[in-house]
Backbone as CSV, one residue per row, in Angstrom:
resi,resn,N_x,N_y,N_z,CA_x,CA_y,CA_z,C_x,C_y,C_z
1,UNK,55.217,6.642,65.479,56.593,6.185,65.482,56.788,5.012,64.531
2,UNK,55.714,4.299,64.370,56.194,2.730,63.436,55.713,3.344,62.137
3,UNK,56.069,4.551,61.913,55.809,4.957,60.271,57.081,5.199,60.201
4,UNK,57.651,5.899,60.924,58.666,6.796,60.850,59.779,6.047,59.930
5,UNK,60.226,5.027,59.817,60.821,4.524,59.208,60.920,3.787,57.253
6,UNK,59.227,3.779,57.224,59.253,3.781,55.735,58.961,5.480,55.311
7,UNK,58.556,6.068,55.983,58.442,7.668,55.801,60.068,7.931,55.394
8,UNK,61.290,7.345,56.174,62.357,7.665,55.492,62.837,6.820,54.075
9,UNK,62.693,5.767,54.108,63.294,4.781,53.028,62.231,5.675,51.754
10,UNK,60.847,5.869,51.992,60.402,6.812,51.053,60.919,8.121,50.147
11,UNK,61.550,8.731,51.496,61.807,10.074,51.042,62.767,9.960,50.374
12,UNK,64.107,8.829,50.817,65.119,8.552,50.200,64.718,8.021,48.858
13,UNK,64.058,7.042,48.474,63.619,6.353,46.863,63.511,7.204,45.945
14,UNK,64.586,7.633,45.332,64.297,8.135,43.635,63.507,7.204,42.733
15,UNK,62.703,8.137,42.397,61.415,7.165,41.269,62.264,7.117,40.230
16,UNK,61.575,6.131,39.138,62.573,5.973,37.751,61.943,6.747,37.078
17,UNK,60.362,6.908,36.528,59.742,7.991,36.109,58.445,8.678,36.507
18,UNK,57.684,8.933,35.698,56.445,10.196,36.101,55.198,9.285,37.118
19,UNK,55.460,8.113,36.585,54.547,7.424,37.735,55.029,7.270,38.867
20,UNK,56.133,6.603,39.151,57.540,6.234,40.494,56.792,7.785,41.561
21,UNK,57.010,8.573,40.119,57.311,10.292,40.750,55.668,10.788,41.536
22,UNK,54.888,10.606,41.103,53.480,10.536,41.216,52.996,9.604,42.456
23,UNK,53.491,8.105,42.585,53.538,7.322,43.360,53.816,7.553,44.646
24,UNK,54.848,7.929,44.641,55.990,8.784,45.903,55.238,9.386,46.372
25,UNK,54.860,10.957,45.886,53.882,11.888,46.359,52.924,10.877,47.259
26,UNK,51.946,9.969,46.845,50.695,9.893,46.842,50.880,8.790,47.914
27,UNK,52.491,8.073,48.445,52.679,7.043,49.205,52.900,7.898,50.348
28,UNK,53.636,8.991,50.467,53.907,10.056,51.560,53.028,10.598,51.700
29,UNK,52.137,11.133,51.254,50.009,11.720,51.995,49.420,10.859,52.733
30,UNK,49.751,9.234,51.983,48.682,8.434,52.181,49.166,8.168,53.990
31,UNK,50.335,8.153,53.690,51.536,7.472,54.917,51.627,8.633,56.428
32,UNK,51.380,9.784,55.910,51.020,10.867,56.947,49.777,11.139,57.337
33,UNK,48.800,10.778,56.554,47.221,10.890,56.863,46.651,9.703,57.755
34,UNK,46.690,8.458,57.906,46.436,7.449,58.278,47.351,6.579,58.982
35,UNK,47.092,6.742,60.421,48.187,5.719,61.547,47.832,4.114,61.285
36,UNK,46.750,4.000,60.854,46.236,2.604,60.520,46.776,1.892,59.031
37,UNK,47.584,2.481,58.234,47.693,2.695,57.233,48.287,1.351,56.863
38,UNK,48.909,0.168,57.747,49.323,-0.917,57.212,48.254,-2.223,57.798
39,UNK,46.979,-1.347,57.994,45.963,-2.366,58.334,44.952,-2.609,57.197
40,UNK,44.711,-3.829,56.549,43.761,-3.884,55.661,41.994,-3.691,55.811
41,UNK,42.032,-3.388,57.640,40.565,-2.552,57.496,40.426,-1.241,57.550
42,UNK,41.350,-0.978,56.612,41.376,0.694,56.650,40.758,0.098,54.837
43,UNK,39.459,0.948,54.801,39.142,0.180,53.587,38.914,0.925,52.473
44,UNK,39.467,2.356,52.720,40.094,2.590,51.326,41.538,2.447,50.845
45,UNK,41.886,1.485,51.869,43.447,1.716,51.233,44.236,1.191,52.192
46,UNK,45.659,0.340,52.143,46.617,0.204,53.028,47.962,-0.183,52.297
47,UNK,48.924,0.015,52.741,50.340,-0.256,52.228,50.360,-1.927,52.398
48,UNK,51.062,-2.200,51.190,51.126,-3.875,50.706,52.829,-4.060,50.696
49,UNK,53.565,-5.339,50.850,54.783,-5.557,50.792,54.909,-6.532,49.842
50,UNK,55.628,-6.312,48.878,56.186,-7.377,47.681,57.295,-7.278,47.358
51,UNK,58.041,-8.151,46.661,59.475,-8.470,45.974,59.553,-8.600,45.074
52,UNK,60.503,-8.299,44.323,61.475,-8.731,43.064,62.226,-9.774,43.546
53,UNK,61.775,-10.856,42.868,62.996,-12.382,44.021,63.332,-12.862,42.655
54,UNK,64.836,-13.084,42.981,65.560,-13.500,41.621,66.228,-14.796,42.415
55,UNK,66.168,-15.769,41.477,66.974,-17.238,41.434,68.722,-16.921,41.901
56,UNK,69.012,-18.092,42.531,70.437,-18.148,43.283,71.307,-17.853,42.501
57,UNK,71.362,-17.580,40.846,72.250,-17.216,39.885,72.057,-15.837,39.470
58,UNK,70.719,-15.057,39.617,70.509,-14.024,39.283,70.159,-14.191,37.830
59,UNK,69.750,-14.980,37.226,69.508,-15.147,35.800,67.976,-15.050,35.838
60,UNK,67.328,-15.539,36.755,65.630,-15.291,36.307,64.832,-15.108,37.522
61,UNK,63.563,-14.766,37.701,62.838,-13.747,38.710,61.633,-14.866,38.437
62,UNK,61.324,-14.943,39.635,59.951,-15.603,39.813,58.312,-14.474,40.023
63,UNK,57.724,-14.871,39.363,56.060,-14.341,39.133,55.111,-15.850,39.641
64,UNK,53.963,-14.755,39.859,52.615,-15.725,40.173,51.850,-15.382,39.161
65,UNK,50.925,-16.094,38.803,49.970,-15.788,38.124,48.332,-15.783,38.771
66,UNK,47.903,-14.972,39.775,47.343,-14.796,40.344,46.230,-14.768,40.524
67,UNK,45.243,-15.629,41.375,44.518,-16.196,41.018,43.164,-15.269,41.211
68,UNK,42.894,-14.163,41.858,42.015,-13.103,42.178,42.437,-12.262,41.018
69,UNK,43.232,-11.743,40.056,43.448,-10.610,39.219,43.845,-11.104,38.318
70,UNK,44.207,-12.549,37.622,44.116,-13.017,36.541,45.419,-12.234,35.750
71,UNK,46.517,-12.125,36.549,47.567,-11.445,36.076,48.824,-11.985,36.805
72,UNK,49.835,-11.778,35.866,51.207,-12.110,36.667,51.557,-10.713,37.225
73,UNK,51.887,-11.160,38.361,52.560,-10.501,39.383,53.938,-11.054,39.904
74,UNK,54.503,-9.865,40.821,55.383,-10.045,41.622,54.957,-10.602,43.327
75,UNK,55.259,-11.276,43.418,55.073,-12.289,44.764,54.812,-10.947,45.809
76,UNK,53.896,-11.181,46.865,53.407,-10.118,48.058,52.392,-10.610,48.449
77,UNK,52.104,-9.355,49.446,51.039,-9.369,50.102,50.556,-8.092,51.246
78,UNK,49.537,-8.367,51.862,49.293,-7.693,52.433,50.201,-7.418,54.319
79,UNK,50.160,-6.379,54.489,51.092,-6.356,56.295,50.001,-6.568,57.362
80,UNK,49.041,-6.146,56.977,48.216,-6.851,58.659,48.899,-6.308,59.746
81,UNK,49.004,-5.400,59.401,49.745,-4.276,61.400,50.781,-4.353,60.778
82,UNK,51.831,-4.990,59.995,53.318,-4.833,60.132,54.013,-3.733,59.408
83,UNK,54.269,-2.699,60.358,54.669,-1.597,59.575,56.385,-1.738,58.621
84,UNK,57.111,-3.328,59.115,58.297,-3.342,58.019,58.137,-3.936,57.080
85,UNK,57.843,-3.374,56.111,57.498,-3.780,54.614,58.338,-4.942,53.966
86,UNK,59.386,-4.303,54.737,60.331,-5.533,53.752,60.319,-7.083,54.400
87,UNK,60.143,-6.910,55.802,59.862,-8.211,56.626,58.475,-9.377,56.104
88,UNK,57.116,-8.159,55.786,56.049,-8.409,55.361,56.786,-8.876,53.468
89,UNK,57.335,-8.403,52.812,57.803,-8.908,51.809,58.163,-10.467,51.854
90,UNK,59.585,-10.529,52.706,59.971,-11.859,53.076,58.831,-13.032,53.535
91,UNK,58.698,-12.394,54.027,57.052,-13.405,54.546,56.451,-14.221,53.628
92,UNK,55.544,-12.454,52.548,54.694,-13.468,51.708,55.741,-14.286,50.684
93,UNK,57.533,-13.918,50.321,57.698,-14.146,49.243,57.468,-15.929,49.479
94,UNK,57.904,-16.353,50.833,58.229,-17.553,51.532,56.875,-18.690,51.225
95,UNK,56.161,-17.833,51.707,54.438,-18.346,51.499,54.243,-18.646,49.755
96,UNK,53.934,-17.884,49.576,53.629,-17.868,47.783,54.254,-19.015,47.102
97,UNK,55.583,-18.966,47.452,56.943,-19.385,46.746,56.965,-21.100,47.272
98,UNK,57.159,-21.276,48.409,57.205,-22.749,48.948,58.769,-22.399,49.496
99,UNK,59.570,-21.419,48.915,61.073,-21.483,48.896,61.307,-21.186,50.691
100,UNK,62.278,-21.452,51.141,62.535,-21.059,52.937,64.013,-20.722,52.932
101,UNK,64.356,-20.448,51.694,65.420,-19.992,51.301,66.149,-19.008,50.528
102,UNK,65.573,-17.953,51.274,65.412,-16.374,50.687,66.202,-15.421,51.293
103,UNK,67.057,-14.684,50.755,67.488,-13.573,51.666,67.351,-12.260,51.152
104,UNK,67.408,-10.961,51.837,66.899,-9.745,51.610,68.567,-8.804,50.879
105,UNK,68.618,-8.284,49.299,69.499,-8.097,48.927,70.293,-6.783,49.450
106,UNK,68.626,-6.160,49.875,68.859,-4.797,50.516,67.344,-4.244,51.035
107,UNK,67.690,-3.165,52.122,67.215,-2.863,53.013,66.352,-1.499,52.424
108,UNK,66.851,-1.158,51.401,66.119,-0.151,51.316,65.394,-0.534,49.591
109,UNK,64.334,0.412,49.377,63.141,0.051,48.400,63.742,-0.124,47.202
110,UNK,62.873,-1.174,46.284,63.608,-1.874,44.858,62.502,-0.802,43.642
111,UNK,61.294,-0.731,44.514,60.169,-0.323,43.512,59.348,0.287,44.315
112,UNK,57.764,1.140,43.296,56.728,1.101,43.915,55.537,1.391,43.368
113,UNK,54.819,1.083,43.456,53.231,1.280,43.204,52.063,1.641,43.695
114,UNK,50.754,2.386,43.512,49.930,2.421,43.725,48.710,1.832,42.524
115,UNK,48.143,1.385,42.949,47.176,0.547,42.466,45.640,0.478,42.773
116,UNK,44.543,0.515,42.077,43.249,0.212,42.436,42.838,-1.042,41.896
117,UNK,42.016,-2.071,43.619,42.175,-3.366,43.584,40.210,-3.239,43.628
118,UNK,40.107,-3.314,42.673,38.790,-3.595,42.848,37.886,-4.625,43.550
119,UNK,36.235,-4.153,43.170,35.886,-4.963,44.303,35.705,-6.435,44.335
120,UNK,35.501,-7.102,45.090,35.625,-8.592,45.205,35.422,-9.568,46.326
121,UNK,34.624,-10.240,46.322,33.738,-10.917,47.142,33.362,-9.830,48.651
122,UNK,32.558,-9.189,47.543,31.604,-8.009,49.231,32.862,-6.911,49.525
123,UNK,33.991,-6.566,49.169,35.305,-6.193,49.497,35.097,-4.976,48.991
124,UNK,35.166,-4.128,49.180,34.929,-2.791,48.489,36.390,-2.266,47.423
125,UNK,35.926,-1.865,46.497,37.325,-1.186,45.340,38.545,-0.566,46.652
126,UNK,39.712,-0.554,47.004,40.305,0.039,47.479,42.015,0.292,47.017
127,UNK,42.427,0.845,46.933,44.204,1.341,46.788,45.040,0.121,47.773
128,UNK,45.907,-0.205,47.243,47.078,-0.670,47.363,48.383,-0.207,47.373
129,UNK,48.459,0.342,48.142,50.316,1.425,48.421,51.610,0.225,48.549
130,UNK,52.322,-0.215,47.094,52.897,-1.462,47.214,54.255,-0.729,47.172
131,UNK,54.930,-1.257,48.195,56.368,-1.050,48.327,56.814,-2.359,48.416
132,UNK,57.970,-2.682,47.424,59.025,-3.491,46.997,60.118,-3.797,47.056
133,UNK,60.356,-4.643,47.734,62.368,-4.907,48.010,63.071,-5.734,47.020
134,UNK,64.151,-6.456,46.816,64.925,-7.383,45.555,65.739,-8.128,46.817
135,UNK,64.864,-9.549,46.842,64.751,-10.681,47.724,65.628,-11.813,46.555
136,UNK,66.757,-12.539,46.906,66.933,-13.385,46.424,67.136,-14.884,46.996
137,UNK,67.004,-16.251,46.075,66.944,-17.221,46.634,68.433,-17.759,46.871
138,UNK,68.822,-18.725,47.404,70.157,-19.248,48.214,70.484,-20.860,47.997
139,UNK,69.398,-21.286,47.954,69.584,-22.591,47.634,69.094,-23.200,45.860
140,UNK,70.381,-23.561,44.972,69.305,-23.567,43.945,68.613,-25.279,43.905
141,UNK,68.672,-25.791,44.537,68.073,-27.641,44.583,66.661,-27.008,44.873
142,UNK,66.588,-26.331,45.695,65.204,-26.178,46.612,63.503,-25.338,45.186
143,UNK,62.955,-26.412,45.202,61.666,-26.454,44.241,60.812,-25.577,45.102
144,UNK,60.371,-24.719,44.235,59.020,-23.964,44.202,57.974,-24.792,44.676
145,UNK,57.144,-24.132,45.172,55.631,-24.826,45.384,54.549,-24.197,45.400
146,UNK,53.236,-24.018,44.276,52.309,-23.021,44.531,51.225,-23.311,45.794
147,UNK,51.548,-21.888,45.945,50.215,-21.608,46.720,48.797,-21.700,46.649
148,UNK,47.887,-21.228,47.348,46.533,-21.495,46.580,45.877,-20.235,46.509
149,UNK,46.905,-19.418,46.357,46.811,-18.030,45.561,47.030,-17.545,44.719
150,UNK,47.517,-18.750,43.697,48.115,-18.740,42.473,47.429,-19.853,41.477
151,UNK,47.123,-19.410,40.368,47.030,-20.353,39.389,48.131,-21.222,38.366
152,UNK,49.130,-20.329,39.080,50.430,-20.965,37.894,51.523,-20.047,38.491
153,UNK,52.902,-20.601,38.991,53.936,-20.307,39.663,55.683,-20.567,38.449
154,UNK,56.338,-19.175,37.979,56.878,-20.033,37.386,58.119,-18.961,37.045
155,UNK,59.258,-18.972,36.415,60.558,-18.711,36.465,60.778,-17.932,35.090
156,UNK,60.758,-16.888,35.465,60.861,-15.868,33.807,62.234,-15.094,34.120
157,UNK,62.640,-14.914,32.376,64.285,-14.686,31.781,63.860,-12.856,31.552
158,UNK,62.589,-12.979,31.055,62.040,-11.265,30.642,60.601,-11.141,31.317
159,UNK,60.368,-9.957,31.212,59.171,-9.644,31.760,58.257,-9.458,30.854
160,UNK,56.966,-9.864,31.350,55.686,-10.187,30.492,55.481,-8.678,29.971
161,UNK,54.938,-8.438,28.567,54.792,-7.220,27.837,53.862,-6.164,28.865
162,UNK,52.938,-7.015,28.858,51.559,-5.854,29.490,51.246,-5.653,30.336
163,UNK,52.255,-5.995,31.674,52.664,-4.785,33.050,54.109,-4.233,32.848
164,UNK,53.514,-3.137,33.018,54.135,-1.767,32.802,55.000,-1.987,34.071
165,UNK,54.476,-2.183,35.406,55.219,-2.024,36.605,56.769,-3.528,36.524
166,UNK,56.084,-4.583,36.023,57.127,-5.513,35.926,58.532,-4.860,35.122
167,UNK,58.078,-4.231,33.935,58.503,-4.160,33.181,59.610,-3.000,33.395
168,UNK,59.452,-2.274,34.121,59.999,-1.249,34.851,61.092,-1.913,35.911
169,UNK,60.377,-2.637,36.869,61.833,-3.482,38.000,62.257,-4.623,36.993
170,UNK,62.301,-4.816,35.935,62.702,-5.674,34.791,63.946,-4.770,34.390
171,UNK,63.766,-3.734,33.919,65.089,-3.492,33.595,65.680,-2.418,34.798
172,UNK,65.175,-2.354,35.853,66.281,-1.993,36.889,67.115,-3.278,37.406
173,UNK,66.545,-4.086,37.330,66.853,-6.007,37.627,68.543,-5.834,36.257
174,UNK,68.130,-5.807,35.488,69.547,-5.979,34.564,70.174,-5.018,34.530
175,UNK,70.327,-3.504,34.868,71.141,-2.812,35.118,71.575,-2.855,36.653
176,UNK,71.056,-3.171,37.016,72.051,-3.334,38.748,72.464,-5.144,38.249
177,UNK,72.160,-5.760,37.243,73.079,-7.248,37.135,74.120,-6.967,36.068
178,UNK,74.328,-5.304,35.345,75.236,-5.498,34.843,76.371,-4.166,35.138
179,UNK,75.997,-3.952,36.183,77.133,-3.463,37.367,76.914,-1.666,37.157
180,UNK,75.262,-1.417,36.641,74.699,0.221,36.867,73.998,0.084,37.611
181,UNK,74.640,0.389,39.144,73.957,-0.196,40.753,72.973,1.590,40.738
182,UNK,72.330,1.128,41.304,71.125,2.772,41.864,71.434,2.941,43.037
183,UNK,72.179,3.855,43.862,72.756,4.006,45.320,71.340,3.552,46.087
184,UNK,70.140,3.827,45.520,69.044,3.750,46.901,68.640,2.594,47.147
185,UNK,69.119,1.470,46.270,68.946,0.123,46.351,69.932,-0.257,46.875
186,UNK,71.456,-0.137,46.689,72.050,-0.841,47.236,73.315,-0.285,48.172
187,UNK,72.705,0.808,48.809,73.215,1.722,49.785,74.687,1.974,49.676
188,UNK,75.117,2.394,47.888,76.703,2.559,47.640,76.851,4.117,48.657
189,UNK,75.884,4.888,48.540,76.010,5.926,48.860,76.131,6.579,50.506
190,UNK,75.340,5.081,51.437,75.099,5.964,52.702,76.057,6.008,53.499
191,UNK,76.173,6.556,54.563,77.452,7.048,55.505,77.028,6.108,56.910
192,UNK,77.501,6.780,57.782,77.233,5.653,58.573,76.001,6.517,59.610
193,UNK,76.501,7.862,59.379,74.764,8.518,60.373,73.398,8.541,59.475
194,UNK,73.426,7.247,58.174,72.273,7.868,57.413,71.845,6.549,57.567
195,UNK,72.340,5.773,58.168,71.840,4.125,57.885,70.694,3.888,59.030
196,UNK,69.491,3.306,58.391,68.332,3.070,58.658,68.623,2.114,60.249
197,UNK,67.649,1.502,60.978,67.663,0.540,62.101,67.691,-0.445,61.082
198,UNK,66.731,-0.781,60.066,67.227,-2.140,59.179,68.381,-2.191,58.748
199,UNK,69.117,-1.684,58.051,70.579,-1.528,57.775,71.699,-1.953,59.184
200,UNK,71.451,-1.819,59.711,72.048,-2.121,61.070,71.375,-3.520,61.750
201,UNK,70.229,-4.006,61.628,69.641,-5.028,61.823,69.901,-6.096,60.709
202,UNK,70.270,-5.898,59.191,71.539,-6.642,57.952,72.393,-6.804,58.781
203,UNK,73.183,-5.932,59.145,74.877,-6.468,59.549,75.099,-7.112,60.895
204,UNK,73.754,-7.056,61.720,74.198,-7.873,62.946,73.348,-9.159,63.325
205,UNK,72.335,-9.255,62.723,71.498,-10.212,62.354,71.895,-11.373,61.620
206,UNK,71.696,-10.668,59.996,72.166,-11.402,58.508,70.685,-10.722,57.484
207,UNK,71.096,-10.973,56.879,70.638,-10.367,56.119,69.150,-11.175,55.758
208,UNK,68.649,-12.850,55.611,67.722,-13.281,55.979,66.901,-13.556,57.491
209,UNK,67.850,-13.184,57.749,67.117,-12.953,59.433,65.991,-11.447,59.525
210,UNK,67.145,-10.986,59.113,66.176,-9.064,59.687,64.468,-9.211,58.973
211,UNK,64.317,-9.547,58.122,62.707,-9.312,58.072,62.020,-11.207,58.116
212,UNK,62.547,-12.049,58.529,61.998,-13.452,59.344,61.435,-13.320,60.091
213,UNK,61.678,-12.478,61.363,61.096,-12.563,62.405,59.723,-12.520,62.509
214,UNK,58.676,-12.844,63.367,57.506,-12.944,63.000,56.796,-12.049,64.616
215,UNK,57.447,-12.017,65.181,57.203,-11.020,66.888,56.894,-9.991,66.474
């Protein structure tokens, strides 16, 4: 039952291309084969939660530069039992970030990835099933603060050349900022018998509340 719900936001996510498309497939096997599947001792593999978090103006997106993979990334992490991705999103973006001033733009998926995280301290090579929401910040006074999972924390206008995956929610990021919205991001399309328990947990909650909770 606590799949059942990214099993739908899945099925719903149109990929942008042959990887998105490939991804999908390989997030729905992984997601029907394994009930443990958002536990990180499942050790070939578990679903990860990350964001696209853009500044209170929408002008620039925060990256880590990460201190285990020596790459900029998009802020995440791992769920540890929590099968709502996007809650586990909010979480790490909060952690990473220093920010406590984040809210969730939408309920249903921004991106996604699969990934091989090789091995590392005794850790065996394993997959990363990363599903992605578009988290933005609320307060603009409120300063960043790195983590100690980061080597360098910092505020980009474009996305770095040589991830492909940035580079991809990079320009879905400026076509939904210049008003070519994707219905599966920002639910122009759903009715009212298609709307998720999160979608309904946005409108009576708030929209930084629904994935805060920590119960």
């Amino acid at each position: 039952m606590h799949r059942k719900n990214l099993k739908e936001k899945l099925e719903r996510y149109r990929p942008d291309d042959e990887r998105e498309i490939s991804d999908k497939a390989r997030m729905l096997s992984f997601l029907n084969s394994y009930e443990n599947c958002f536990d990180r001792s499942l050790s070939i593999g578990h679903f990860t939660g990350s964001c696209w978090l853009e500044n209170h103006d929408g002008t620039k997106f925060l990256l880590t530069l990460h201190k285990k993979v020596k790459q900029w990334l998009q802020l995440g992490g791992h769920a540890d039992g929590d099968s709502s991705l996007c809650r586990v999103s909010l979480k790490e973006a909060r952690e990473e970030s220093g920010l406590k001033n984040i809210e969730l733009l939408s309920s249903e998926i921004f991106d996604i990835g699969v990934h091989l995280i090789q091995e590392y301290n005794g850790i065996p090579a394993h997959y990363h099933y990363d599903v992605r929401f578009w988290l933005k910040t609320t307060d603009k006074n409120e300063e960043i603060q790195m983590s100690d999972e980061s080597i360098d924390l910092r505020w980009f206008a474009e996305a770095p050349e040589d991830n492909y995956d940035l580079n991809r929610m990079f320009k879905k990021w400026k076509n939904a900022r210049r008003g070519n919205h994707r219905p599966h991001i920002l639910n122009l399309n759903s009715s009212a018998n298609e709307k998720t328990m999160d979608d309904v947990l946005v409108q009576t909650l708030g929209k930084a509340k629904l994935c805060g909770k920590t119960s």
